[in-house]
C-alpha positions in Angstrom: 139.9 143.5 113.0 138.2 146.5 111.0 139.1 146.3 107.5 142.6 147.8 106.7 142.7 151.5 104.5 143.6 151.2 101.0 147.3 150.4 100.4 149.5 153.1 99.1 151.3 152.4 95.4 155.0 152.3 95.4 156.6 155.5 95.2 153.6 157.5 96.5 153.8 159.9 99.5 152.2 158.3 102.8 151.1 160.1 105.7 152.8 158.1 108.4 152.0 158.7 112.6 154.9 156.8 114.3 153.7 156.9 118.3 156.7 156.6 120.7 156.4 156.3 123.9 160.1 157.4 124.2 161.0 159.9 121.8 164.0 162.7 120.9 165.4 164.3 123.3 165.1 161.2 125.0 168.7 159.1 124.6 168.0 155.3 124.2 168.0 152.8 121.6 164.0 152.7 120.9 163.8 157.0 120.7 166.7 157.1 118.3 165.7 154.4 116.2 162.2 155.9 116.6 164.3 159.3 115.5 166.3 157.9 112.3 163.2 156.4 111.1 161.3 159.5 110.6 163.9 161.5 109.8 164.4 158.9 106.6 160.7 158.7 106.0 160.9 162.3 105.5 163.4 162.7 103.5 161.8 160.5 100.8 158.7 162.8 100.9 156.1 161.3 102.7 154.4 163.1 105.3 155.6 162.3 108.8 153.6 162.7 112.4 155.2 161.9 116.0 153.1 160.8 119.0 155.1 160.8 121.8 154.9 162.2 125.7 156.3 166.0 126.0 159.8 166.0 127.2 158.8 169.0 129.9 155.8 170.6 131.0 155.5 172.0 127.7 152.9 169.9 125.9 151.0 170.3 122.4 151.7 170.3 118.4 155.2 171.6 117.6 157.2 170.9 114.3 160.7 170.1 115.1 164.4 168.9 113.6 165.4 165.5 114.3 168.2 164.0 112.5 168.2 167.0 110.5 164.7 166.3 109.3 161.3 168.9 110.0 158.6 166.7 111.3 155.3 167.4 113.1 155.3 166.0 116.6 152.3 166.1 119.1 153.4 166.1 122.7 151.4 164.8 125.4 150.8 166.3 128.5 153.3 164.0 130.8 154.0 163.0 134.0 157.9 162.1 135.4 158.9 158.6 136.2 160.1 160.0 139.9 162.5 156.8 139.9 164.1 157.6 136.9 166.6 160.6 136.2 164.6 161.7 132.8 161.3 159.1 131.7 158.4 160.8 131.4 155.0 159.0 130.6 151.2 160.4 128.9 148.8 160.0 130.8 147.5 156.2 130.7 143.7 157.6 131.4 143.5 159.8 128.5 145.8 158.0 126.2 142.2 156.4 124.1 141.4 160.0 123.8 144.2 161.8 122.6 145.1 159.4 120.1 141.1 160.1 118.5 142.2 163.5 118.2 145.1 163.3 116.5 144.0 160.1 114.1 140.6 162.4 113.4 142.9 165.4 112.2 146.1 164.3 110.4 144.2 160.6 108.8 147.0 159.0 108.6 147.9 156.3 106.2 149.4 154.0 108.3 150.4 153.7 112.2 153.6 152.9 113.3 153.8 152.0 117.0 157.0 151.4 118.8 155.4 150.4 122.5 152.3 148.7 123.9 152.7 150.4 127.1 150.8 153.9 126.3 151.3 155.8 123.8 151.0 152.4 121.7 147.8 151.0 123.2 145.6 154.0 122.8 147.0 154.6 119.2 146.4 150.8 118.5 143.3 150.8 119.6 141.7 154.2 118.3 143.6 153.5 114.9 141.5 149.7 114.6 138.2 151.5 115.2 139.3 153.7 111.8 140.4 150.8 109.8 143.6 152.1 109.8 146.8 150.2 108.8 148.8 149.1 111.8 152.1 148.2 112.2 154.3 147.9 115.7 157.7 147.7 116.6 158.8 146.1 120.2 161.8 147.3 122.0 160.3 145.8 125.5 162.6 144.0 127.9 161.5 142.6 131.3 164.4 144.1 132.6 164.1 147.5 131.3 160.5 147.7 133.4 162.2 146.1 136.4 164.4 148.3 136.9 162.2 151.1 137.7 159.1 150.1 138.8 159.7 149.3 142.2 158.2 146.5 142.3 158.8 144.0 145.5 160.9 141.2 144.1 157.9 138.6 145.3 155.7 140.4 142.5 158.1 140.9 139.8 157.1 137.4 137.8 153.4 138.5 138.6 154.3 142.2 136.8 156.5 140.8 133.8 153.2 138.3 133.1 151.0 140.9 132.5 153.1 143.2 130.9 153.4 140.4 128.1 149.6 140.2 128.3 149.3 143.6 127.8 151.9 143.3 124.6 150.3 140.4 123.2 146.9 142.7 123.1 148.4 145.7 121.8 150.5 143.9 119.2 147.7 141.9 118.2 145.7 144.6 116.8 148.8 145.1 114.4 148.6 144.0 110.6 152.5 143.5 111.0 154.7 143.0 113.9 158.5 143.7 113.8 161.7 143.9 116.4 165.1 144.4 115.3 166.7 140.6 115.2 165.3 136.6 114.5 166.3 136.5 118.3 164.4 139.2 119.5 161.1 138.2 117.6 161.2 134.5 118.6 161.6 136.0 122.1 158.3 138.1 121.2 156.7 135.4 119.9 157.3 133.0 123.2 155.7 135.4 125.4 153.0 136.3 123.9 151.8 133.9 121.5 152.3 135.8 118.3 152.7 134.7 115.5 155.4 135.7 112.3 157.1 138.4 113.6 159.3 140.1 111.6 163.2 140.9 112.1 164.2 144.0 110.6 167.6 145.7 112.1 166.7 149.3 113.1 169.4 150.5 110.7 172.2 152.6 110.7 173.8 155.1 108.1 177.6 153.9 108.2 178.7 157.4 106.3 178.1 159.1 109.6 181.0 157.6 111.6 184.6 158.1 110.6 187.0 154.3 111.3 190.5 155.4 112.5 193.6 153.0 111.6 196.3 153.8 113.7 198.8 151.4 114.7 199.9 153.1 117.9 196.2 154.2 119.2 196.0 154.2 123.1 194.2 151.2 125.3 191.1 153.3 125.2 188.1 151.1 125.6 184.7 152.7 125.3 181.0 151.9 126.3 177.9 154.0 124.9 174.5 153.2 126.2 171.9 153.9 129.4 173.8 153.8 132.8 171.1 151.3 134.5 171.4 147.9 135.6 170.8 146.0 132.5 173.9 147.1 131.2 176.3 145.8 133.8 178.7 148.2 133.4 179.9 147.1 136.6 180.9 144.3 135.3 182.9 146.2 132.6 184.2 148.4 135.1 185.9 145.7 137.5 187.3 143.9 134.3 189.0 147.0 133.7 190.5 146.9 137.3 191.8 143.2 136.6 193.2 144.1 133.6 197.4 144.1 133.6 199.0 148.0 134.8 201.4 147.7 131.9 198.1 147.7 129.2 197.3 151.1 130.9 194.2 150.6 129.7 191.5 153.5 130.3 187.7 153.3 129.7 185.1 156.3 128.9 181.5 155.5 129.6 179.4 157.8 127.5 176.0 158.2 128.6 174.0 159.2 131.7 171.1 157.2 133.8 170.0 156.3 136.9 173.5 154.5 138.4 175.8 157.2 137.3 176.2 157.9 140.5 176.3 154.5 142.0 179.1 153.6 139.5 181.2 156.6 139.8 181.6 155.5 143.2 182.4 152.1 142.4 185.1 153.2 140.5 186.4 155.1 143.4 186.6 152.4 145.6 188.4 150.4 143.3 190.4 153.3 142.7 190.2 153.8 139.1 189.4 157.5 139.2 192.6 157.9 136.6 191.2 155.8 134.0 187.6 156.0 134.2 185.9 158.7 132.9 182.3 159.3 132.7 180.8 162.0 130.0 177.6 161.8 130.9 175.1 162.7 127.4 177.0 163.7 124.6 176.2 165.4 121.4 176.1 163.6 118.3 179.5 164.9 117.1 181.1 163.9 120.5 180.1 160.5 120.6 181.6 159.8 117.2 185.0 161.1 118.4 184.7 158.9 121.6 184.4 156.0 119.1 186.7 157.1 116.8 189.4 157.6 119.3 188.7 153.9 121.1 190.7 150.9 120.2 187.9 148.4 121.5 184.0 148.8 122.4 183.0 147.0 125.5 178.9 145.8 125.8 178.3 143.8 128.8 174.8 144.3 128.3 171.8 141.5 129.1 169.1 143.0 127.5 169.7 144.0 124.1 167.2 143.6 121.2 169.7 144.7 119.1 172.1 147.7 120.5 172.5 150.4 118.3 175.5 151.5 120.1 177.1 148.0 119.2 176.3 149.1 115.1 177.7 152.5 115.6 181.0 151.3 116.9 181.4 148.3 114.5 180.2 151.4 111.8 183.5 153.0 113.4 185.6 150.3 112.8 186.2 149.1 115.8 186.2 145.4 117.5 183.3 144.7 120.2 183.4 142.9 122.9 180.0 141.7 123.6 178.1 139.5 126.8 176.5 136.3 124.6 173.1 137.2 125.0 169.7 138.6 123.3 171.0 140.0 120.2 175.0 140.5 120.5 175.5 137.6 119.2 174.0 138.6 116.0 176.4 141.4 115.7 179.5 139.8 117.4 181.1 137.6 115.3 183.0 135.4 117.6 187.1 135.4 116.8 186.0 137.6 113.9 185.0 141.4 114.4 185.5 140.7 118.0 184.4 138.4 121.1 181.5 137.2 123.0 181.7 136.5 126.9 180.0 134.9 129.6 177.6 137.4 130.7 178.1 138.9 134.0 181.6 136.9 134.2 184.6 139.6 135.0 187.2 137.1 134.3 185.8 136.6 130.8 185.1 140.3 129.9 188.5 140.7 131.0 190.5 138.1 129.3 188.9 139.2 126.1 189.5 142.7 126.3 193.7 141.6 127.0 193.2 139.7 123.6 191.7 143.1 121.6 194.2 145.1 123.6 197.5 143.1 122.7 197.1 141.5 119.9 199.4 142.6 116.8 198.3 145.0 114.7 197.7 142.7 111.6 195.1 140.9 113.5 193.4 144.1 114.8 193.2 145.4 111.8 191.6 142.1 110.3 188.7 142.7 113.1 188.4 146.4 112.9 187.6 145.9 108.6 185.2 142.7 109.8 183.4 145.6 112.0 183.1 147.4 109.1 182.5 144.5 106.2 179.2 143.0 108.7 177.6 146.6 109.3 177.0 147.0 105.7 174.0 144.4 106.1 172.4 146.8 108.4 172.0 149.8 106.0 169.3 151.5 106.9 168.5 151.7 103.3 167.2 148.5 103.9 165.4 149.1 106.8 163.1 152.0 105.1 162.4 149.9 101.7 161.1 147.4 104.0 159.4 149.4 106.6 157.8 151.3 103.5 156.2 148.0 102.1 154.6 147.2 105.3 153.1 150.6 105.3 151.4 149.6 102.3 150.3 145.9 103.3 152.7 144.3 101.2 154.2 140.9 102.1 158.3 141.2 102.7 160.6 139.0 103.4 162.9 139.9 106.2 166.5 141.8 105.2 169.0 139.4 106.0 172.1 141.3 107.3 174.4 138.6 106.5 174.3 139.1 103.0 175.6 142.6 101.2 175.3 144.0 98.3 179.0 143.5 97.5 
């Protein structure tokens, strides 16, 4: 590897290029984690470059407000994902190219990738040639490439091989690689060989979300994420179904993707139309009063590296009900800020939503201020000291979230 440019002292402005290959107005985990931690950067005054694939046809250098923060962002000229209801993707060809371009004028201090798939790869590899600092971020899933790709189930080992060939390249040029739980980077490390990854939570700024303790709220349970198959919110929906008439229990799904469709018809078939509703994307504000106004946040999810979702809701007080897998068990405290169930098992998801949804208000309360008391450790605080030491090649040691400052 060419030697690395000359560390930054602490406290000094960095000119940071963070390269996304999903980015703001995109709505996913990776593009707002990608989105918080730029805004942040920013607004401790270093100097703060976006790489990511233009959202339309409209391609080029822009300066834009995300998370309330002005930031330079170069869009790539990009292609749609025709399988998928918004993905767009640069163009892999010229990806080696463009990245020159933009490392040659802004010479930055430090990259920050957050994919090997494009945008990652030819920033990785143009920013090794320039001795430039490298750090990535993986928020890859086999299941999240699955889904869309369209590829014949006889193939789909074949496919997820090489796409963790093709990670364990890009995230090998890296000085530092990071992914948002222990879990998630001993996951990383299996499949692709590397070595001391570190777990650093994406983050989350609790003062944004307001927790609600009221006694009497309604059975409202909530989901927020993607509406794709990784999610099994069909699962969630036919617990719902099972669930007692006398709880009258409703669910709101906030978010939009690919099975919207699929699953608003599933919930017409089981004929749930009365107490299912789907909001499709929602503004900032609006998501926070769908949380706020829930009694219990549903994740049935497979595939989480972490769920930022999950930390917004335990942010808004409120007692998760997670699948036990990936990362949910990092944030669901079983029997304490919530439960953990069998993933893909209605009966499960469905018996521990009846628990959240009658038990006395003592004990709900206990879980809703456990929500609260266990998303302290992921202050994003944390997150940006850390992030900002890698920048400048020094050696951290991994946040742990369990422990507060308290």
């Amino acid at each position: 590897m060419p030697e690395q440019s000359a560390s930054k002292r602490t406290g000094e402005p960095m000119r940071i290029l963070i390269g996304c290959d999903t980015f703001g107005p995109n709505v996913n985990g990776a593009a707002k984690f990608a989105e918080r931690l730029a805004a942040g950067l920013v607004s401790r005054g270093h100097d703060v470059h976006i790489v990511a694939p233009a959202a339309s046809r409209k391609h080029g250098t822009f300066v834009e407000t995300h998370e309330g923060a002005r930031m330079t962002v170069h869009r790539l000229k990009s292609y749609r994902w025709y399988t998928h209801d918004w993905l767009r993707f640069a163009n892999p060809l010229r990806i080696n190219q463009n990245s020159a371009v933009i490392l040659d004028e802004f010479k930055p201090d430090v990259v920050h990738f957050q994919s090997h798939i494009i945008v990652g790869r030819g920033l990785s590899i143009e920013g090794a040639k320039r001795g430039i600092r490298l750090i990535g971020t993986n928020h890859f899933m086999p299941e999240n490439l699955l889904d869309f790709a369209l590829i014949p189930k006889f193939l789909q080992n074949w496919a997820v091989k090489l796409a963790w060939a093709a990670a364990a390249r890009t995230f090998g040029r890296a000085e530092a690689v990071t992914t948002p739980t222990r879990k998630a980077a001993n996951f990383l490390e299996e499949y692709t060989h590397l070595e001391d990854v570190h777990a650093i939570s994406c983050g989350i700024d609790a003062h944004h979300y307001t927790p609600v303790f009221d006694e009497h709220a309604a059975n409202k349970i909530v989901f927020v994420g993607r509406v794709t198959g990784e999610k099994k919110i069909d699962v969630l929906i036919r617990a719902v179904k099972a669930l007692p008439e006398e709880l009258s229990a409703t669910l709101e799904i906030v978010g939009g993707g690919d099975l919207l469709h699929h699953h608003k018809q599933l919930v017409h078939q089981l004929g749930l139309d009365s107490r299912v509703t789907f909001t499709g994307y929602v503004t900032d504000e609006q998501l926070r009063t769908a949380l706020s106004t829930s009694k219990v946040f549903a994740m049935p999810s497979i595939a989480e590296l972490q769920s930022i979702a999950t930390m917004e809701a335990m942010a808004s007080g409120l007692p998760v009900v997670g699948a036990n897998a990936m990362a949910l068990p990092h944030l669901i405290h079983d029997g304490e800020n919530g439960f953990l169930f069998e993933p893909n098992s209605v009966d499960e998801l469905t018996a521990k939503l009846e628990q959240v949804l009658t038990m006395p208000w003592p004990e709900l309360e206990r879980m809703k201020r456990a929500s609260l008391a266990f998303i302290r450790g992921h202050d994003i605080t944390r997150t940006l000291d850390t992030f900002e030491a890698l920048y400048r090649g020094e050696q951290v040691v991994d946040p742990d979230p369990e422990l507060t400052d308290d």
